[in-house]
N, C-alpha and C positions, 0 to 999 in steps of 0.2 A: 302930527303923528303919522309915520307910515306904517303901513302894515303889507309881505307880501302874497298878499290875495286882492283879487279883483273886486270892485264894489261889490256885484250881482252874488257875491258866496258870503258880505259882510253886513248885511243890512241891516242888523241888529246893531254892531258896531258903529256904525252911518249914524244913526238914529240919537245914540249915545251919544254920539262926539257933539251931534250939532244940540243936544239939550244942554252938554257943557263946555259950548261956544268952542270946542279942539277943532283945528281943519287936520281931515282927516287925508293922508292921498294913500287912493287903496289900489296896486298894479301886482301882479305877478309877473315875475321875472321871467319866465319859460314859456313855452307853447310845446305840444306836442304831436306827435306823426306815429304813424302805425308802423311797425317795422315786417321787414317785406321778409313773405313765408317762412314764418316760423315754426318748427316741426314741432307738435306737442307729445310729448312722452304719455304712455300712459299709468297713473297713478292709483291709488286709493281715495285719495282727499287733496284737495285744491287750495291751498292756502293764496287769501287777495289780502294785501297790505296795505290795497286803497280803493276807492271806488274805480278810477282811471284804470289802476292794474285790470279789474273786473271785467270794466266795458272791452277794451282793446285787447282784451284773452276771448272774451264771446264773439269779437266780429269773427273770430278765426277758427274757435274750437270747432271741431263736425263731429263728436263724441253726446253721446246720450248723460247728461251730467244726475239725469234722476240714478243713475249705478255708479254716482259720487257720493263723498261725502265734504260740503264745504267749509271752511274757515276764514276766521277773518280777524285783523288785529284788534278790531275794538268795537264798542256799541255805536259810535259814530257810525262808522264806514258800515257795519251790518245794518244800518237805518238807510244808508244811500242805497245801498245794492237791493236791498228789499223793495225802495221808492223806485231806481230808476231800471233795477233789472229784473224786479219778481223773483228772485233768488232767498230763501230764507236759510240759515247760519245755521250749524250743528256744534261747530263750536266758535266764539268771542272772545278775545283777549279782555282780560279788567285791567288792564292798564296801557291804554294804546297808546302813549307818550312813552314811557317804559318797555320799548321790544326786546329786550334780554330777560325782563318776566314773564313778558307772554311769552317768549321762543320757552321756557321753563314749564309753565303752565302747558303749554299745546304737546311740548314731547310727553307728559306723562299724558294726555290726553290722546294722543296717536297713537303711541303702545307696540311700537311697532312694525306702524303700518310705515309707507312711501308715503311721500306727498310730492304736489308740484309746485311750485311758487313762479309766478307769472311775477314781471320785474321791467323797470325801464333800465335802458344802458347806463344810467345814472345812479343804479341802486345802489345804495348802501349795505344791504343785504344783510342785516345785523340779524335777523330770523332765521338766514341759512347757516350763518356762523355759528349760531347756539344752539344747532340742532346735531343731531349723528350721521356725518356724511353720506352712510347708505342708506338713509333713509329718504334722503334728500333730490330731488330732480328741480332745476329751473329751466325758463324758457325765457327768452326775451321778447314781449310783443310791444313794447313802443317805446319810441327814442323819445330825450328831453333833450328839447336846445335851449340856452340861455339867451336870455335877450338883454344884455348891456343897456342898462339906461340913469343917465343920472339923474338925482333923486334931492332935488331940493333939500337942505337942510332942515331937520326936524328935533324937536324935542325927546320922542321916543321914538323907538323903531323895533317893530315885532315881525319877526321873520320864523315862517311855516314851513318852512323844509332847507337840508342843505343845500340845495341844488339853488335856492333861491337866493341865500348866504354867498354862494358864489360868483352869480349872475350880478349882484351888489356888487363886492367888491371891484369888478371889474373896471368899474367906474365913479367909483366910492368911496370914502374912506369914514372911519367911527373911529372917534377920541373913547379910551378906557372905561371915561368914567359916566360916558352917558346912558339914559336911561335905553335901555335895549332889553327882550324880551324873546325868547327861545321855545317854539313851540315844539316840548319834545326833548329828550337827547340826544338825539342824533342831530337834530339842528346845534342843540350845544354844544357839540363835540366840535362841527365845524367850524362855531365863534371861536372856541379854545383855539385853535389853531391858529386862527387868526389874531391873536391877543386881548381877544376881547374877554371878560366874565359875563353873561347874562344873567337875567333871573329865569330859573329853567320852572317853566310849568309841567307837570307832572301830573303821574292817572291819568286821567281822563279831561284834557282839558278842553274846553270851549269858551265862546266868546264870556259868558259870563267871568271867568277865571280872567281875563283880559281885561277887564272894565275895573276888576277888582284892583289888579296890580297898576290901574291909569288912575286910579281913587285915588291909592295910596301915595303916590307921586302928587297930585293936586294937593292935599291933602298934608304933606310934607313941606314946612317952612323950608327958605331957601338961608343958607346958611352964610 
């Protein structure tokens, strides 16, 4: 089974596979880089779409964020920011696999106001699309490079972001009907493109959500 995320963010997954004998290979396809002075507008409220967006907006903000107000797509990523930045959320997406109901949810929660969305060059930006352009301000404070790598043949393959869907293919290919695994829609969007169908997780999902749909595969006679 692949999955792309790095061991050290799957451990619980790790853990699982080797209880039911799965070799797991867990790599991320990207690395990422600060991008050089980015000017920050200034807003109302700070919409993060990921912990990373977070960090690499605070190496550079010089603004007093206590005369903010912050948001963030989902109770994951406001669990990260609060562990690794002491930042606590005013408002949370309930559905951070779903950002066309969070972008729904947060405009009637905004009311009004501006916000800024911090984004890599890679962004999908499905938050800014669903919201009311004047209301809307981004900045870009860190690039995503793909890193091409091929990827031993696997049974399943669950892929956590589009950028990482792409960095795959580059050196990859997926048959139709294999078990594959789409964290999100916007990751599924990029399989669609590619011709692939996944089985899309959705709300809020996490590694348990993952274990479940590898159950169910195991679990599934072979026809």
């Amino acid at each position: 089974m692949f999955i792309s995320r790095d061991s050290s963010d799957v451990q619980a997954l790790k853990m699982f596979c080797e209880e039911h004998q799965i070799s797991l290979i867990a790599k991320s396809l990207l690395s990422f880089s600060a991008a050089q002075s980015p000017v920050i507008p200034d807003t109302d409220v700070i919409f993060f779409s990921s912990i990373r967006a977070a960090q690499f907006f605070l190496e550079v903000f010089q603004g007093d964020l206590r005369s903010k107000q912050l948001a963030c797509i989902g109770q994951k990523t406001a669990e990260a920011i609060l562990e690794k930045c002491n930042l606590k959320m005013d408002f949370i997406g309930s559905r951070a696999a779903e950002p066309k109901q969070v972008a729904i949810e947060f405009a009637v929660w905004l009311a009004g106001r501006k916000v800024l969305v911090p984004h890599s060059n890679l962004s999908q930006k499905t938050i800014v699309a669903n919201l009311p352009i004047e209301q809307v301000e981004t900045v870009e404070v860190y690039k995503t490079l793909l890193i091409p790598t091929t990827i031993e043949p696997c049974d399943s393959y669950i892929f956590s972001s589009p950028s990482n869907v792409d960095a795959f293919f580059l050196k990859n290919t997926l048959a139709a009907k294999q078990h594959i695994i789409a964290w999100g829609e916007t990751t599924a969007k990029s399989l669609h493109e590619k011709g692939i169908q996944p089985i899309i997780l959705k709300g809020n999902p996490d590694i348990e959500s993952i274990k479940k749909e590898v159950l169910k595969q195991i679990n599934t006679p072979s026809i």
